[in-house]
ROGUPA-227127 format. One line per 8 residues: number of its first residue (from 1); their letters; for each residue x, y, z of C-alpha. Coordinates in Angstrom, 3 decimals. Layout:
residues N
NUM	A	X Y Z  ...
END
This chain:
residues 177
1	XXXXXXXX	15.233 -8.016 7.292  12.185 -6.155 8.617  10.079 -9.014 8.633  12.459 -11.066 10.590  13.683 -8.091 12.808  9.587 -7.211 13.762  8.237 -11.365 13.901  11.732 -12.752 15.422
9	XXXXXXXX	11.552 -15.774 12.897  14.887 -17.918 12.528  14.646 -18.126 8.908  13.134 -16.833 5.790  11.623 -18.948 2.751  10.967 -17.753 -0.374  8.346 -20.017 -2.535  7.713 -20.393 -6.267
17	XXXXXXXX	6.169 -23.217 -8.222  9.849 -24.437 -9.095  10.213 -24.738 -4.991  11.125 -23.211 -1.684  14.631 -21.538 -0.900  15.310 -21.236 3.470  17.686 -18.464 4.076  18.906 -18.321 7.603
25	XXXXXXXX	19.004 -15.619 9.812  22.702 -15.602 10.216  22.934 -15.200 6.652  20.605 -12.503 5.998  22.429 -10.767 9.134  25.823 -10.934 6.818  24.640 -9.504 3.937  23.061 -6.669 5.563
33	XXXXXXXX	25.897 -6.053 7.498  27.865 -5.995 4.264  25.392 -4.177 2.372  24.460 -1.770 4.581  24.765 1.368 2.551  22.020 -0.043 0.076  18.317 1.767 0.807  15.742 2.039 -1.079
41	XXXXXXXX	15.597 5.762 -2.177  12.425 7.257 -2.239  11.234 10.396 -4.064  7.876 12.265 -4.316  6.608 10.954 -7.530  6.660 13.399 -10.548  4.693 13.215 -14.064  1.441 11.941 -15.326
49	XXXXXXXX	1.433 8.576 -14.476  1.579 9.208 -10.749  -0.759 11.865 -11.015  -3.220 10.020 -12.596  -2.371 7.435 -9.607  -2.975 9.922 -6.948  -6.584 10.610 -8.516  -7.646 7.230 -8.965
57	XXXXXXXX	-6.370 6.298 -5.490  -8.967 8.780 -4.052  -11.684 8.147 -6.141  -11.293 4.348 -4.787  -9.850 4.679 -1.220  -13.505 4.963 -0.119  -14.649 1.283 -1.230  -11.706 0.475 1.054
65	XXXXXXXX	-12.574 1.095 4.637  -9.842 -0.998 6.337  -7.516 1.118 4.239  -6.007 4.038 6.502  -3.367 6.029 4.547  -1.734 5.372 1.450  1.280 6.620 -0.093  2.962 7.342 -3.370
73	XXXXXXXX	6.869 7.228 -3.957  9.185 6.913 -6.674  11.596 4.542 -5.865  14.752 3.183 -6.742  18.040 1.776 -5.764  21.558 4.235 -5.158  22.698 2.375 -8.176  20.245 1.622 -10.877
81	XXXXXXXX	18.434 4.742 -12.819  15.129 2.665 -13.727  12.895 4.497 -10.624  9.205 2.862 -10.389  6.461 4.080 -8.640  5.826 2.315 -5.245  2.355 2.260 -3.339  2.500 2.061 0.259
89	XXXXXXXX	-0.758 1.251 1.837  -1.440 1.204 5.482  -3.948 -1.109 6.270  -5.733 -1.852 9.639  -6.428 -5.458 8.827  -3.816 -8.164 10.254  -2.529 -9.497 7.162  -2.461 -6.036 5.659
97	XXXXXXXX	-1.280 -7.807 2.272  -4.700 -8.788 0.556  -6.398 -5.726 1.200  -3.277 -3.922 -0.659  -2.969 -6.087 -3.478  -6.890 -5.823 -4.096  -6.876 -1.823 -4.347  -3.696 -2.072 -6.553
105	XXXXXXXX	-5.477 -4.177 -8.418  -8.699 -2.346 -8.455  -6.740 1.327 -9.387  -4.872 -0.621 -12.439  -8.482 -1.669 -13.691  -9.405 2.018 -14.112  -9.696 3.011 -17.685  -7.116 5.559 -16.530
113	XXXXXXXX	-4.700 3.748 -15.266  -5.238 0.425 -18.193  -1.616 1.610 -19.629  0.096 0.812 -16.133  0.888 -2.923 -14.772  2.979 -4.505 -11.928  6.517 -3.845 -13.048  5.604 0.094 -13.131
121	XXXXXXXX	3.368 0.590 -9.573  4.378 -1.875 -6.823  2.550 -1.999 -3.368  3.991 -2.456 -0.443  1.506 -3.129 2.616  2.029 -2.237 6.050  0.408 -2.840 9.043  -0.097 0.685 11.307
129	XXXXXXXX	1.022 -1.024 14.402  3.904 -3.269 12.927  5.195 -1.234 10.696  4.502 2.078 12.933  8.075 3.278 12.586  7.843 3.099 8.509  4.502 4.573 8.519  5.761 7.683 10.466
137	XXXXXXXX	9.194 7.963 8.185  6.775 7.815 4.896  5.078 10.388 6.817  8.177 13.096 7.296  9.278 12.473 3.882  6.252 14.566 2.885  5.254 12.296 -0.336  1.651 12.766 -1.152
145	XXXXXXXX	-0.755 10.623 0.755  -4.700 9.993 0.223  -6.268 9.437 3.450  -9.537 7.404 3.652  -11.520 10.556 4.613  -9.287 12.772 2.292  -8.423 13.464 -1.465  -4.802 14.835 -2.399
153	XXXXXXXX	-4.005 18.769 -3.517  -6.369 20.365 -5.939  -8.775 17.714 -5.579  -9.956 18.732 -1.827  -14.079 19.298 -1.593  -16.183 19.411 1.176  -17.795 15.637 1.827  -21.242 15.766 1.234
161	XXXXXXXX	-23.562 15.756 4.362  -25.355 12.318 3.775  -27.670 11.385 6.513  -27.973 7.406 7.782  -30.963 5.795 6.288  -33.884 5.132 8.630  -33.813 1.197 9.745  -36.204 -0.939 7.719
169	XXXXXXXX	-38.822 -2.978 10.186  -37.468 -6.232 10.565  -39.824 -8.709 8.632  -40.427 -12.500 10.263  -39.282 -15.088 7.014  -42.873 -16.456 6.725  -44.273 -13.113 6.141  -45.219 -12.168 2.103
177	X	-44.659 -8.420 1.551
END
């Protein structure tokens, strides 16, 4: 419903290699209206797992410079008990989606962080100006973030002063060093 509510599409269509399902507006408007208790709950993570997450999200944030904040939740539905850890990622790149999926990707890679896969860490990308209003709720629900310029709790050190390198002369393609 967000998607529709923030692009104003008609219609949503969900794709797989068996085929394509179109769900109309008017229907997706019914079942929230009927549904409209149902929310994703989210929790400030708890455990090993998503502390070993919260490490290895900012050793990499760095090598990610279009990534602005992300966030770690545990998350789950009113009625199920099976929670799962949820990565929001706020990304200043318009779609924000690759850039997510790559430093997902990239944090389950760490020798770390080998044990976890998809159906345990989720990401969820959002765009700072489209999805503004989500980005400040994740905010107030005080769940850790890792900023790009910042590294969660006990981790916190002063950057290193690192000074730009001097320019290299430029060289004309015909001359040999």
């Amino acid at each position: 419903m967000s998607l529709l509510e923030g692009s104003g599409a008609v219609r949503l269509v969900l794709r797989s290699p068996q085929g394509e399902w179109k769900l109309p507006r008017a229907l997706l408007d019914a079942w929230a209206r009927d549904f409209r208790g149902e929310r994703l709950l989210l929790d400030p993570p708890t455990g090993p797992d998503s502390t070993a997450l919260l490490e290895a999200l900012a050793r990499q944030v760095s090598g990610f410079p279009v990534v602005r904040t992300t966030w770690l939740s545990l998350a789950r539905w009113p009625d199920s008990p099976d929670p799962q850890l949820l990565l929001h990622v706020a990304v200043d790149e318009n779609p924000p989606g690759p850039v997510a999926n790559h430093l997902l990707q990239a944090l389950l890679h760490e020798q770390a962080l080998r044990h976890l896969a998809y159906p345990k860490v989720a990401v969820v990308p959002l765009h700072p100006v489209a999805h503004a209003e989500t980005i400040a709720d994740l905010d107030r629900r005080g769940l850790p973030a890792v900023r790009h310029d910042s590294r969660p709790g006990p981790l916190e050190t002063p950057a290193p002063a690192v000074l730009p390198a001097a320019p290299k002369p430029k060289r004309r393609w015909f001359q040999r060093p």
